[in-house]
C-alpha positions in Angstrom: -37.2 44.9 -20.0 -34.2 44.3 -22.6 -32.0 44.0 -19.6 -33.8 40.8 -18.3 -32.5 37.9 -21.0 -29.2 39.3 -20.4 -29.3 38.8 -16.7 -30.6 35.5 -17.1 -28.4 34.3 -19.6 -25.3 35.3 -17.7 -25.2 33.1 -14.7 -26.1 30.2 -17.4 -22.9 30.8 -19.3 -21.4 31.2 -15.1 -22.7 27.2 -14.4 -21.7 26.3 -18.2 -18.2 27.8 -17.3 -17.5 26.4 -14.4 -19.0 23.0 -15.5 -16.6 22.5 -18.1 -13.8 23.7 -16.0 -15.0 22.1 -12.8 -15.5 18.6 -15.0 -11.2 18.9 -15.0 -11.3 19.5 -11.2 -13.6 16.7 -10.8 -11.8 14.6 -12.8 -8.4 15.3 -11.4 -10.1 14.3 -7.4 -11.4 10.9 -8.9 -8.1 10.1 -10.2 -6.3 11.1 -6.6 -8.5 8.7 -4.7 -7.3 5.9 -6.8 -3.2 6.8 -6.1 -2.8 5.1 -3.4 -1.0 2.1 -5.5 1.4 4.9 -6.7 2.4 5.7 -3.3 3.3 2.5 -2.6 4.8 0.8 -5.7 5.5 4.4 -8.4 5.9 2.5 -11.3 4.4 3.4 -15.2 2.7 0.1 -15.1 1.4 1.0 -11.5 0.0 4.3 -12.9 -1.7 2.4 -16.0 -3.4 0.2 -13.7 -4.7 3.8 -11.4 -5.9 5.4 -14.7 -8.2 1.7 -15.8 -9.4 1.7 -12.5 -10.7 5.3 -12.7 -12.0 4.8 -15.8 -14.1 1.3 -14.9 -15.3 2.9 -11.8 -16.6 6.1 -13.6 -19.9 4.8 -13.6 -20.4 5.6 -9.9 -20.1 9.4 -11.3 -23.5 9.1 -12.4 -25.6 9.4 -9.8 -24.7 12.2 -7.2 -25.9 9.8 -4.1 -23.6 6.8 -5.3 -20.9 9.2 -6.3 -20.8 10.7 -2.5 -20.8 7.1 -0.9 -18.1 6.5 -2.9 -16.2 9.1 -2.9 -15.4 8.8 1.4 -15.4 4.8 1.1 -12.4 5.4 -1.5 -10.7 8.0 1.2 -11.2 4.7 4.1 -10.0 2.1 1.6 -6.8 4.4 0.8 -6.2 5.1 4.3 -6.7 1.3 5.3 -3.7 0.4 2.2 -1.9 2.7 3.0 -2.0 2.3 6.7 -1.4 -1.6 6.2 1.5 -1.1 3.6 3.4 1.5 5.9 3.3 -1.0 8.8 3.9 -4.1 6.6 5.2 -3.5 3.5 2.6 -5.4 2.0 -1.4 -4.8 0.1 -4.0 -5.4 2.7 -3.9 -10.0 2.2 -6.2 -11.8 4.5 -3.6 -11.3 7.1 -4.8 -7.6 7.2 -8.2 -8.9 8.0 -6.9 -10.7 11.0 -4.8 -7.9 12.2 -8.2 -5.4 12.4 -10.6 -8.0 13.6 -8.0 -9.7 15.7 -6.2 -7.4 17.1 -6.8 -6.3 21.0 -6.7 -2.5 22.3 -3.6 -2.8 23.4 -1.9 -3.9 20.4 -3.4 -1.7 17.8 -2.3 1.3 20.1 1.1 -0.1 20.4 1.2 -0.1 16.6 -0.4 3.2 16.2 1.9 5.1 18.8 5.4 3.0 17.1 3.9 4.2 13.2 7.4 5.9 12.1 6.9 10.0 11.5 8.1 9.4 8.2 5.6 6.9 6.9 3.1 9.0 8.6 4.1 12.3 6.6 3.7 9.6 3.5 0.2 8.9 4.4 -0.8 12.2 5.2 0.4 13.7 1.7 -2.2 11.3 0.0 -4.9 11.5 2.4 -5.4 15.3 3.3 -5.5 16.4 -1.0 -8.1 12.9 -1.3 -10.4 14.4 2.1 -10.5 17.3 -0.1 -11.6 15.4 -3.1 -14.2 13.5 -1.3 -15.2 17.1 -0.2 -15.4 19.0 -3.7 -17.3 15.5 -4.9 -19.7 15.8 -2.4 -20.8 19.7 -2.9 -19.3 20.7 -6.1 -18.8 18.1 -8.6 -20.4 17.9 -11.6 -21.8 14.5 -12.7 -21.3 12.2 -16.0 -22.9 14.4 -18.7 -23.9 14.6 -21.9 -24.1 11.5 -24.4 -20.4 10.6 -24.6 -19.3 10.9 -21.1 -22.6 9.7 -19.8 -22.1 6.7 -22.6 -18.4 6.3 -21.0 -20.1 5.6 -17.2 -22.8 3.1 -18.6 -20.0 1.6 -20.5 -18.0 0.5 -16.9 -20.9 -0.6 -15.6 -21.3 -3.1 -18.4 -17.5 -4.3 -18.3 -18.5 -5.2 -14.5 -21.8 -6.8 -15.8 -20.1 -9.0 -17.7 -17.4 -10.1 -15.3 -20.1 -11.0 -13.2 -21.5 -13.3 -15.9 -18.5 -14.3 -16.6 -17.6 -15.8 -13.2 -20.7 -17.1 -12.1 -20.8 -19.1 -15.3 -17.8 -20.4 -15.1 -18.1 -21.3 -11.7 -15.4 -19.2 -10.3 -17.2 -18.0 -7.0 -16.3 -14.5 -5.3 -12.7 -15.3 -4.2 -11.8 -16.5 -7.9 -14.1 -14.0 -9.8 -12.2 -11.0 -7.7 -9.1 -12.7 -8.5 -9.1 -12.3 -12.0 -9.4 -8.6 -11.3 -7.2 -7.9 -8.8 -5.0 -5.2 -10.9 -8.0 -3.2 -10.7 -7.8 -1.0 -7.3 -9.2 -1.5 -5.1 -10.5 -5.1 -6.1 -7.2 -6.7 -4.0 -8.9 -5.9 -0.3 -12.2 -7.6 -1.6 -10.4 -10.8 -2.5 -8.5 -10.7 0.3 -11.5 -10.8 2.6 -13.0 -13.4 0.1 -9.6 -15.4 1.1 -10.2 -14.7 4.8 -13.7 -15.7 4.5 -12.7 -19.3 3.3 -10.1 -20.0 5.8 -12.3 -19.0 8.5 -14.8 -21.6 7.1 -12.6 -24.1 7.7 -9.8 -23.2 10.6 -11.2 -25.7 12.7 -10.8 -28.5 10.0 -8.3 -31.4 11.5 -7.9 -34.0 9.1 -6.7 -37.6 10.5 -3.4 -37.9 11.9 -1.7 -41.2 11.5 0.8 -42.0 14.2 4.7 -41.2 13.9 6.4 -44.5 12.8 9.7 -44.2 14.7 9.1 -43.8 18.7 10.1 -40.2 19.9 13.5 -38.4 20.3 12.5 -36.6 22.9 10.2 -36.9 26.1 9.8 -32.9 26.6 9.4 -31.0 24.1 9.3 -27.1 24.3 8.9 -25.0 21.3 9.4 -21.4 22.0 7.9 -19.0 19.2 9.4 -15.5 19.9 8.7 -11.9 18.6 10.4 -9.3 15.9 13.7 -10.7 16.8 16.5 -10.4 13.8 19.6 -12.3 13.7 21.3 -9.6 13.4 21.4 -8.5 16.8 21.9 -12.1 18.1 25.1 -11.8 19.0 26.0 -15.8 19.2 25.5 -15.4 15.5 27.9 -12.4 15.2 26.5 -9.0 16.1 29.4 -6.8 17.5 27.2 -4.5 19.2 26.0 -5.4 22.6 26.1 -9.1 24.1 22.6 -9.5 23.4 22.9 -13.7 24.1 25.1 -13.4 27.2 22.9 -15.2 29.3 22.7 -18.1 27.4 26.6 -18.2 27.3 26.5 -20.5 29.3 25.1 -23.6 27.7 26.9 -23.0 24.8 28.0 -26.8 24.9 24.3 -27.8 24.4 23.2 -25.0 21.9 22.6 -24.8 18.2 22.3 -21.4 17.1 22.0 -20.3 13.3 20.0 -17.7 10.9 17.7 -18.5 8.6 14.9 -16.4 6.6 12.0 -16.5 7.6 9.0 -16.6 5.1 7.1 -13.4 5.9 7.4 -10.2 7.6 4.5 -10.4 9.8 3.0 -13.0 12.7 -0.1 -13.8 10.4 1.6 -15.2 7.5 4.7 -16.8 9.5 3.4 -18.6 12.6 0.8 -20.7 10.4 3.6 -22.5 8.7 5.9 -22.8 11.7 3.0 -25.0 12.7 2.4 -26.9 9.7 5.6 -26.8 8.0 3.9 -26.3 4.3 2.7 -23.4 2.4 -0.7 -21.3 3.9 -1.5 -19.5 1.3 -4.3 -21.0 1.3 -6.2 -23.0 3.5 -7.4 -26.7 2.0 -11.1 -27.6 2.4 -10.0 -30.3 4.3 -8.0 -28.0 7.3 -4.7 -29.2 8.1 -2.4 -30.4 10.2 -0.3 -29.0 12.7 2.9 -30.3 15.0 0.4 -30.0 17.8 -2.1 -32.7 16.1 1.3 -34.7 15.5 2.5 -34.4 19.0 -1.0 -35.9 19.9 -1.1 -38.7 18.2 2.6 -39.4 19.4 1.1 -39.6 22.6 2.2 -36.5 23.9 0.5 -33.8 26.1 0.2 -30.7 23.7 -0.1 -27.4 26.4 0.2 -24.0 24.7 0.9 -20.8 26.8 0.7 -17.7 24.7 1.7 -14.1 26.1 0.0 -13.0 22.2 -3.4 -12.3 23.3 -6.5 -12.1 20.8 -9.5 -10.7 21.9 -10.9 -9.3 19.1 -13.7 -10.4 16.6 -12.1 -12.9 15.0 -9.2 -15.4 15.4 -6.2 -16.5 13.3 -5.0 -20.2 12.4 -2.4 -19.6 14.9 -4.8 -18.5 18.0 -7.7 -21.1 16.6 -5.2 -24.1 16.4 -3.6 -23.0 19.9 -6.9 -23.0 21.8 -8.3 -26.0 19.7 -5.5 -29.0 19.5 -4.0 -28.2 22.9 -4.7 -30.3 25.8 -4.5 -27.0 27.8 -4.4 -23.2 26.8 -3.7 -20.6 28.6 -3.3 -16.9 27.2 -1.9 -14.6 29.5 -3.7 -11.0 30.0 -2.4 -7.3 28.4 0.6 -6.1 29.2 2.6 -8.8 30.7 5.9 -9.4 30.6 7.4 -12.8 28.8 8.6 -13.7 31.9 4.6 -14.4 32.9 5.4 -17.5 30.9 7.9 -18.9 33.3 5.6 -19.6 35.9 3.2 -21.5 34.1 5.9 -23.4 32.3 7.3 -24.7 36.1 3.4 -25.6 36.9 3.3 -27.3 33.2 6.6 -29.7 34.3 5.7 -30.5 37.9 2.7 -31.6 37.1 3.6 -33.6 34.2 2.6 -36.9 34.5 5.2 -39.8 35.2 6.1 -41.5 31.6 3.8 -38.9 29.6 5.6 -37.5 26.8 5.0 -33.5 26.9 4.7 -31.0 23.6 4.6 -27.2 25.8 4.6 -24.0 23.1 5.4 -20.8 24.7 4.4 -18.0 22.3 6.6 -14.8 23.2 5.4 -11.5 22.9 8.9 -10.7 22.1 9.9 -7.3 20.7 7.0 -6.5 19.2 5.9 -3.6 18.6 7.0 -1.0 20.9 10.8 -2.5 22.0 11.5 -0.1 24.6 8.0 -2.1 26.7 9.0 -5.3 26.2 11.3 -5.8 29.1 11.6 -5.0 32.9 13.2 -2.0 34.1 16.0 -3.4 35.4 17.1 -5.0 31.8 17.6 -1.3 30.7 21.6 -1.5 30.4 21.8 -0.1 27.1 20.7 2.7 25.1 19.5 0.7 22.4 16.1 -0.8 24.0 16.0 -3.0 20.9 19.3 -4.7 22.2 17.4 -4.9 25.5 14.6 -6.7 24.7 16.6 -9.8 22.8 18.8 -9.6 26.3 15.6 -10.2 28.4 14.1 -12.7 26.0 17.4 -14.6 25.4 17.5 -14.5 29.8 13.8 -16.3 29.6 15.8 -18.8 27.1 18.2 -19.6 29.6 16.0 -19.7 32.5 14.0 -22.2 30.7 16.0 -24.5 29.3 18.1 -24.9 33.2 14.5 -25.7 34.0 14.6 -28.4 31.8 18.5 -29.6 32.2 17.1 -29.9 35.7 14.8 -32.7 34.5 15.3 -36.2 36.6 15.5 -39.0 33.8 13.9 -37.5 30.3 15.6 -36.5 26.9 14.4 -32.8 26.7 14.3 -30.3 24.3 13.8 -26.6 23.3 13.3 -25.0 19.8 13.3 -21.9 19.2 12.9 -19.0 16.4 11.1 -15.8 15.9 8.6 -15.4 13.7 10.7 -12.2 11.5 12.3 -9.7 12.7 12.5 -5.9 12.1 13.4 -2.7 10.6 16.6 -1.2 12.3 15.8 2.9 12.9 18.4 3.7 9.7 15.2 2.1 7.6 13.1 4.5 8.9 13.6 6.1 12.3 12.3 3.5 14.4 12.0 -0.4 15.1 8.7 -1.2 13.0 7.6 -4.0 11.0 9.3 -3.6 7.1 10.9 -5.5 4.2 14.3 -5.2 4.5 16.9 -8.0 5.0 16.5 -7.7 8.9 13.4 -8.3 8.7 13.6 -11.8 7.1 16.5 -13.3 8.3 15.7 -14.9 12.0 17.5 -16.5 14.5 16.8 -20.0 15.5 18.3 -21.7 18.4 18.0 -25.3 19.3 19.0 -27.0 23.0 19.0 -30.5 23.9 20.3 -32.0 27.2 23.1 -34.3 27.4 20.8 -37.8 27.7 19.4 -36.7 23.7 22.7 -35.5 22.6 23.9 -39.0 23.6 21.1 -41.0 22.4 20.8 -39.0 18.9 24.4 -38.2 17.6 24.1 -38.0 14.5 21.0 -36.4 14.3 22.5 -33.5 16.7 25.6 -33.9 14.6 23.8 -32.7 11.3 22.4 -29.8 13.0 26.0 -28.7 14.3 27.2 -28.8 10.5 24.1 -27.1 9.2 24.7 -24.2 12.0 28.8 -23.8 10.9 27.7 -23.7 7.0 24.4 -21.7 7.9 25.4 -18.1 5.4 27.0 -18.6 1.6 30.0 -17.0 0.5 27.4 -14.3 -1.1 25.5 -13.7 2.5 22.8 -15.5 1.9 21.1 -18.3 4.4 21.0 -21.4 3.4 18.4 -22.9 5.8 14.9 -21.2 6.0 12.5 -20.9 9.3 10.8 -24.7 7.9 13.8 -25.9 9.9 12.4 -25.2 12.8 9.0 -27.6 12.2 11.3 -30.1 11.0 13.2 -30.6 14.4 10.2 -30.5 16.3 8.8 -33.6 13.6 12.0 -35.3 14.5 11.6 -35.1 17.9 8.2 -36.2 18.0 9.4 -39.2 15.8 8.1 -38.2 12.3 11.5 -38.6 10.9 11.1 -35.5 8.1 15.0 -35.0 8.4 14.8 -31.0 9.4 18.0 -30.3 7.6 16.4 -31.5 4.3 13.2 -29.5 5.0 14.9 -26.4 6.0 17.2 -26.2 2.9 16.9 -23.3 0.2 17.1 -24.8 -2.7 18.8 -22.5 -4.9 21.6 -21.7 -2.6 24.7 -24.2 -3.2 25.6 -26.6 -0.5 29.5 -26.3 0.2 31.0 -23.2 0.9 31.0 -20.9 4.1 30.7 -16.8 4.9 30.1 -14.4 8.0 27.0 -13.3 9.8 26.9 -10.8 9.4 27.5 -10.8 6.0 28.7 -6.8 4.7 27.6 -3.4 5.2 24.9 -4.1 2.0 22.8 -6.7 4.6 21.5 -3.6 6.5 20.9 -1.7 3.5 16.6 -0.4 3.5 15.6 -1.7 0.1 12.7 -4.3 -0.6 13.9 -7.5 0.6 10.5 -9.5 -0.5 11.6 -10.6 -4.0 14.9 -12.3 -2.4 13.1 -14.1 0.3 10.2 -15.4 -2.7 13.2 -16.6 -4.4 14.2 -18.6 -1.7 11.7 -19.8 0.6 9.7 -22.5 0.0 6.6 -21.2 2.0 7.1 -17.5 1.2 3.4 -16.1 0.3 3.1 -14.2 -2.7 
């Protein structure tokens, strides 16, 4: 009889035990969830702004229902920034929302199988101990209790109670409300899909285009968009590996070729303003207008043939402005090679119409993302497939452009640039998206045949200069990737002057240097806050 109380009162002080020791474990698994910011940027401020948002999103420890929930959409939400920075270099932006609804099956295994060993061990370290934190959340953890900690969890719910409020009166909306909180994790991948939300809304937005008020430089106009190509392995800018450019040796005479930075690190955020020629970090109400809509209303015929399929849920500016302002689109299937393009650029000029001006964009699928796919087997001649892939793609160059040299009668033209580059393998182990300098800094390469040279000298004559005085004494580039819309306006007859609109503007205008510029340009470190510094269009 006596031995009864005993026996019940020890597994009570057991539970009371454990609780206050398991309240540690608990609390130490709803911190790791919220690391994922640490991984990516370690910082003291970065690990303040973890702790706050474990703190103001204790409330969800309340209830053991909303804590499970929870608990496994924090281990998705790590994996996705993670996942996204690792590939990018970046927080998930509304760019990440176009890359997982956009992408097709091909391409998100071509980026999954290219995912560098090292980034993956990374990812792993966080996710594996958070699993197991989602797990000891879900059977064993110990709720909010008692008045003060229980106090603590109503508390957090009543900070985001009044931000709330605070934003609907105000009239902030979601996108502006979300803003305002965007420190807190993991508030930065609901604003972003706020962000992506809006521009969807209005993608298909053309506001009126007034006709150019100069007639046009050029009759045909190609602009080429490439694919993870870096200057530095052009080697008609100065790589001393292999000749990657040989095959467009020969029309030297013709050729301007120069780097210049490019204003992201990723298609989403840099082939919308190689359309537009302005900042996208956001879209306006009104939509906006492209060099397509320009060419148009100059009278030309706009064609786009894109080798950069999407045929997932939803469609970026890029894909919605090809298939909506072109006279014709045509996307070629999975797994084809560049030179696809070639064929439908022959049918494009044979059955151009006598007198009709033509505006043909031929979007590359370039280098991207696994290099050693991205060319025919008999372009293999080096070990480096990297190499390989800007000697096919510079071929297609040169096969296009005698196409149009071979033009009876017209000024012709062709443009081209990639939209960034890459990370060379001593960044990482492998050519992957990244941050470093070759990532940014781009080759663009302009042709135009004898009849425009002769009809626009000076105009070509800038663009010579501009390509001799392209890197600073310091290494940097003194034109950015908004050159490249700025011919094409020329051409067209919009008279923007492309130097002008290409220049960086804190980089002096005399003075000359090599490309490329010392052994520091292919140094691995965090080339962002340079390329901000410099570029007009760079997104935040």
């Amino acid at each position: 009889m006596n031995m009864r109380p005993h026996a019940t009162l020890a597994p009570l002080n057991a539970r009371h035990s454990a609780s206050r020791g398991g309240g540690w474990v608990t609390a130490l698994a709803w911190l790791w969830l919220f690391l994922p910011l640490v991984w990516m940027w370690p910082s003291s401020r970065t690990l303040g702004d973890v702790a706050l948002s474990a703190l103001l999103w204790c409330g969800c420890l309340l209830w053991r229902p909303l804590t499970r929930v929870a608990a496994w959409l924090l281990v998705l939400v790590g994996a996705c920034y993670l996942g996204y920075f690792y590939a990018v270099r970046s927080a998930p932006d509304e760019f990440f929302w176009y890359s997982v609804l956009g992408a097709s099956t091909t391409e998100a295994w071509e980026y999954a199988s290219s995912y560098r060993l090292q980034d993956l061990a990374s990812l792993l370290c966080w996710l594996l101990p958070a699993v197991a934190a989602a797990v000891h959340l879900w059977h064993r953890a110990p709720l909010l209790t008692g008045r003060v900690l229980r106090g603590v969890g109503w508390a957090s719910w009543l900070v985001w109670g009044v931000l709330a409020t605070t934003g609907v009166a105000k009239g902030y909306g979601l996108e502006g409300t979300l803003r305002r909180v965007d420190r807190v994790y993991p508030m930065t991948l609901g604003e972003s899909y706020a962000r992506y939300a809006h521009a969807a809304e209005s993608i298909y937005r053309i506001p009126p285009m007034a006709p150019p008020a100069a007639a046009p430089m050029a009759d045909v106009v190609v602009m080429v968009i490439g694919e993870s190509a870096s200057a530095q392995r052009w080697s008609l800018l100065g790589y001393q590996g292999n000749d990657t450019n040989a095959a467009l040796r020969p029309w030297r005479d013709g050729l301007v070729a120069l780097p210049v930075t490019a204003n992201g690190n990723n298609t989403g955020k840099t082939v919308p303003v190689l359309l537009t020629g302005q900042r996208m970090a956001e879209m306006p109400e009104s939509g906006v207008v492209t060099v397509l809509d320009q060419g148009r209303a100059a009278g030309f015929r706009v064609e786009t043939l894109s080798n950069q399929s999407a045929s997932g849920m939803s469609l970026s500016f890029a894909h919605a402005a090809f298939r909506q302002r072109s006279d014709r689109f045509v996307n070629l299937q999975d797994g084809l090679q560049d030179g696809a393009l070639t064929e439908l650029l022959a049918s494009s000029l044979q059955q151009r119409a006598a007198g009709q001006p033509a505006l043909i964009t031929l979007h590359m699928y370039g280098s991207h993302p696994r290099v050693n796919k991205r060319y025919p087997p008999e372009f293999a001649k080096w070990e480096d497939p990297y190499d390989n892939s800007i000697a096919y793609s510079s071929s297609l160059l040169a096969d296009w452009i005698a196409r149009l040299d071979a033009l009876p009668g017209v000024r012709a033209a062709l443009v081209y640039v990639s939209d960034h580059g890459q990370n060379f393998p001593q960044c990482g182990g492998s050519y992957t998206h990244g941050s470093t300098r070759s990532a940014y800094e781009v080759p663009l390469l302009v042709w135009g045949n004898a009849t425009l040279r002769q009809q626009q000298p000076q105009w070509w004559g800038q663009l010579q200069k501009v390509a001799a005085h392209a890197v600073a004494p310091d290494g940097s580039l003194r034109q950015t990737n908004l050159l490249y819309t700025g011919v094409v306006q020329d051409l067209l007859g919009y008279q923007v002057h492309a130097v002008d609109k290409g220049t960086a503007s804190h980089v002096s205008p005399a003075g000359d240097g090599p490309y490329p510029p010392t052994a520091a340009h292919n140094g691995c470190d965090d080339w962002f806050a340079q390329v901000a510094q410099q570029h007009p269009a760079a997104t935040p």
